[in-house]
C-alpha positions in Angstrom: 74.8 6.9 29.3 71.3 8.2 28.5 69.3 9.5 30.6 65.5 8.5 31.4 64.3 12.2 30.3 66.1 11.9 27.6 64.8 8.6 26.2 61.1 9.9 27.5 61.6 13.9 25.4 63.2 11.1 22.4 59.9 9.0 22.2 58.0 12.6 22.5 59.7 13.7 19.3 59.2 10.1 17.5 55.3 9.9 18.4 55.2 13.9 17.5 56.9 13.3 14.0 54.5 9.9 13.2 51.3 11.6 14.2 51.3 14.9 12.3 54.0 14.4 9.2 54.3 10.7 8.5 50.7 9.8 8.1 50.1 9.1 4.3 49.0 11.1 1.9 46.8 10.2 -0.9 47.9 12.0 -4.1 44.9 12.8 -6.5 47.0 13.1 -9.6 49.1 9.7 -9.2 45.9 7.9 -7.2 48.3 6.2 -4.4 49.1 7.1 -1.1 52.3 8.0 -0.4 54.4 9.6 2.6 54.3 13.9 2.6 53.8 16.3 4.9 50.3 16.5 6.6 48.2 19.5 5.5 44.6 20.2 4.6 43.9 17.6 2.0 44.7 15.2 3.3 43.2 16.0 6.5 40.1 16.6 4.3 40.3 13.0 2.5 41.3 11.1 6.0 37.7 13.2 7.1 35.8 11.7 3.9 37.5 8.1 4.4 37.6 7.2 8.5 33.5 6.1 10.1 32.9 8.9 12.5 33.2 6.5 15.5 36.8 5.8 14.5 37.5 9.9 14.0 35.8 10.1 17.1 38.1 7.9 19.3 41.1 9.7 17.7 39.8 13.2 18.4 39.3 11.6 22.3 42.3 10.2 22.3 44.1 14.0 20.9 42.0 15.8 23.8 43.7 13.1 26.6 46.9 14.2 25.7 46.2 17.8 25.5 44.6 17.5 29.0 48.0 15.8 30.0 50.5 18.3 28.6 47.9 21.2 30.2 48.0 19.4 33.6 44.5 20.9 34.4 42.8 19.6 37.6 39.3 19.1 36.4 36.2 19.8 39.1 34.3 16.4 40.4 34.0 17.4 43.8 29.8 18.4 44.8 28.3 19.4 48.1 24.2 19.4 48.6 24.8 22.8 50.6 25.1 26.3 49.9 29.1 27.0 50.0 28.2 30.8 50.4 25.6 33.4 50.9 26.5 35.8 47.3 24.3 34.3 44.4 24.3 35.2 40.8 21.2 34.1 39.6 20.4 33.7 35.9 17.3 32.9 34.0 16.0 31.8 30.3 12.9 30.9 28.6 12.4 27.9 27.2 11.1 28.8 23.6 8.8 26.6 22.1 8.7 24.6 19.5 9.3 21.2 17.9 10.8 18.5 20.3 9.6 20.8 23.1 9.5 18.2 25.2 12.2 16.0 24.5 14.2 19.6 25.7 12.8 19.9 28.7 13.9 15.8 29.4 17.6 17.0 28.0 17.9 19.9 30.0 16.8 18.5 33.5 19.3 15.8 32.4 22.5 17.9 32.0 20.8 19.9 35.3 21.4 16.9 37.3 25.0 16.7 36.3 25.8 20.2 37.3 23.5 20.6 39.7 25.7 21.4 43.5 28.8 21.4 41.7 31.7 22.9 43.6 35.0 24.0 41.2 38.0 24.8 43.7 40.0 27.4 43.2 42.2 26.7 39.9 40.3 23.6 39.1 38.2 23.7 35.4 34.8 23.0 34.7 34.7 20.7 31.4 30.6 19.9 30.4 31.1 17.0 28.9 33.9 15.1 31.7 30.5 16.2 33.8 27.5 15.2 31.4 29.6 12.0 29.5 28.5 11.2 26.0 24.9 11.4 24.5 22.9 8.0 24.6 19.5 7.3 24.0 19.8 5.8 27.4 19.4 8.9 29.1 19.0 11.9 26.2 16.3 12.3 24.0 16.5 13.5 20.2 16.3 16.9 19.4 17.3 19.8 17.4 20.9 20.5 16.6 22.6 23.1 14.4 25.1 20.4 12.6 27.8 21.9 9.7 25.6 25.3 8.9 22.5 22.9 8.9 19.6 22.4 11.3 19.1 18.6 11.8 17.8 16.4 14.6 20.3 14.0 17.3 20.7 12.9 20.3 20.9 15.1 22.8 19.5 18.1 21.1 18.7 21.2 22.6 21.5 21.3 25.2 23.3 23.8 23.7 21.3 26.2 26.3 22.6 24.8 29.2 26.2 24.8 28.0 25.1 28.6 26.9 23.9 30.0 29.9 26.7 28.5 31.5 28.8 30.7 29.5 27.2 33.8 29.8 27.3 33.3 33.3 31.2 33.0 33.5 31.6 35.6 31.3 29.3 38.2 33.7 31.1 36.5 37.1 34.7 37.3 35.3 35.7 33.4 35.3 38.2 31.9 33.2 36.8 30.6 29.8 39.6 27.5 28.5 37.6 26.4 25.8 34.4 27.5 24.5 33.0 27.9 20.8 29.7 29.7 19.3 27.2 28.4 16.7 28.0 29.3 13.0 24.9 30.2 12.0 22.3 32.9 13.4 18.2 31.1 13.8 16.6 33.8 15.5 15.0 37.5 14.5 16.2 39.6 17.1 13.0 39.9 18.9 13.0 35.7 19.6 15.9 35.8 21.3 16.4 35.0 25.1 20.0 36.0 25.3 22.3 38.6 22.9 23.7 37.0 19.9 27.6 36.3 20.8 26.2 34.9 24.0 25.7 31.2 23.0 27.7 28.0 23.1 27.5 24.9 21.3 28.9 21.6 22.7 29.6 18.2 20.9 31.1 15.7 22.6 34.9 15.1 21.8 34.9 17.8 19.7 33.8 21.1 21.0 33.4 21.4 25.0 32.8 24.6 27.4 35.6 24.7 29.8 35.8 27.2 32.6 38.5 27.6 34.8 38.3 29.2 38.8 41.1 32.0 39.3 39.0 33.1 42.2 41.0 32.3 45.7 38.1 31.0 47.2 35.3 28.0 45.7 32.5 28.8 43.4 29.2 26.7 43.1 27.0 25.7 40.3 23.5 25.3 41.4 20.5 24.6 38.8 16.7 24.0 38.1 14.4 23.0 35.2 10.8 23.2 35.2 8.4 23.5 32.0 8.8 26.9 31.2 12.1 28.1 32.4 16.0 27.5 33.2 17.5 28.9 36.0 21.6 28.3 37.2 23.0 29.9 40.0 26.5 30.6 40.9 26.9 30.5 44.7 29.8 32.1 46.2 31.5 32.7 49.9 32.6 35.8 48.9 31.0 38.4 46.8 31.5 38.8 42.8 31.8 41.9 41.2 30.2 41.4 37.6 31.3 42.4 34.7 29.8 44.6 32.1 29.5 42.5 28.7 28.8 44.4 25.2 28.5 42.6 22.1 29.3 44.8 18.8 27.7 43.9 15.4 29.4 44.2 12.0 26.9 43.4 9.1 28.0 41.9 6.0 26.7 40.4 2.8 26.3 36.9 4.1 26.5 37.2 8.2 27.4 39.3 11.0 30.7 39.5 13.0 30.4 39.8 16.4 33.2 41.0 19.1 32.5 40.2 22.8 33.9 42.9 25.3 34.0 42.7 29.1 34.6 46.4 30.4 35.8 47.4 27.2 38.5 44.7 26.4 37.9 42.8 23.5 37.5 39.1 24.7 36.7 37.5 21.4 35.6 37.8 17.7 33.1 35.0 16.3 30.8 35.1 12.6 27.4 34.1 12.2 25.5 32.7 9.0 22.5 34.7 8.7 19.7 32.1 7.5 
């Protein structure tokens, strides 16, 4: 007789095997599609051939089950008061320039989502399950940095948010799940408000900022807009002891690699397009 695990770790295998090696394959040289193993072509023509709402819902529908094999316990939870007394307070200017004030409106949006939320110990921060998806309901258009190119969308300008929000995490020592940088570099050195290697670009169902608690005890994310300036807190019962973060550059022909070190331990290695 077979068992109910095993029919459920049989159907695991069967959906497995359909949805990365029995997709098909469109051959160039015979102009058909026929059944192969999934590789880069053909991700690259499925790319060139689905509307991005469809590769979209797939690349929703990929994260759902990810989040379901990871079991992660996602923070939803807020509390208008202070948890704690220990506050790490960070600051940035808000530089500016075109769409200036469509990224003020963007920022005080994703500040109101964030603003007195509590993450449990062991729970995860995710930006988008907190802001949702970009509308022109609620976001306004402005600058993105889209595939090496700077464009306009909805939602533009966020990227700060999510960016401070990293930095902070990285200084209070929190867990970072998911997080990825810009690929190219904007700003002279002297424009910048935080060190390159410090940023985070978000877009939703594709690339989030997740940020898990390990602490024993609740943190608290606490935020304010106004016209000039961007301020998050990290409230805490307990006190944090901050890391030291160094970013090293490596210069080349058409970029710079960075490496990202907390106290001298490498935590990551990212490249940068110089414009």
């Amino acid at each position: 007789m077979v068992s109910r695990s095993q029919i459920s770790q049989q159907h695991k295998k069967t959906f497995s095997t359909f949805r990365y090696s029995a997709l098909p394959y469109f051959s160039e040289k015979v102009g058909f599609l026929s059944y192969r193993s999934s590789g880069k072509e053909m991700k690259r023509i499925l790319k060139k051939m689905l509307p991005d709402s469809l590769k979209l819902q797939i690349r929703l529908w990929q994260r759902y089950f990810d989040e379901q094999q990871s079991r992660y316990r996602y923070s939803k939870e807020y509390n208008s008061k202070r948890i704690g007394n220990h506050i790490l307070e960070m600051k940035q200017a808000i530089k500016k320039g075109e769409f200036n004030e469509n990224k003020i409106h963007n920022l005080k949006v994703v500040s109101e989502k964030i603003h007195h939320l509590v993450i449990q110990p062991g729970e995860v921060f995710s930006f988008w399950k907190l802001v949702g998806k970009p509308s022109k309901n609620n976001f306004k258009e402005g600058r993105n940095l889209i595939k090496n190119h700077i464009s306009s969308g909805t939602g533009g300008g966020i990227c700060q948010f999510s960016s401070i929000l990293y930095y902070t995490a990285l200084q209070a020592g929190l867990k970072i799940i998911e997080r990825y940088p810009h690929s190219i570099d904007i700003y002279k050195d002297h424009e910048r408000f935080t060190p390159l290697g410090s940023d985070c670009t978000v877009v939703y169902g594709y690339k989030d900022l997740q940020i898990q608690n390990h602490f024993p005890y609740p943190v608290q994310f606490t935020s304010f807009v106004n016209e000039e300036e961007l301020h998050l807190h990290l409230v805490s019962p307990e006190k944090i002891i901050l890391n030291t973060i160094d970013f090293k550059y490596t210069e080349i022909e058409k970029g710079v690699w960075v490496e990202t070190f907390a106290e001298d331990r490498l935590l990551c290695k990212n490249f940068y397009i110089r414009l």
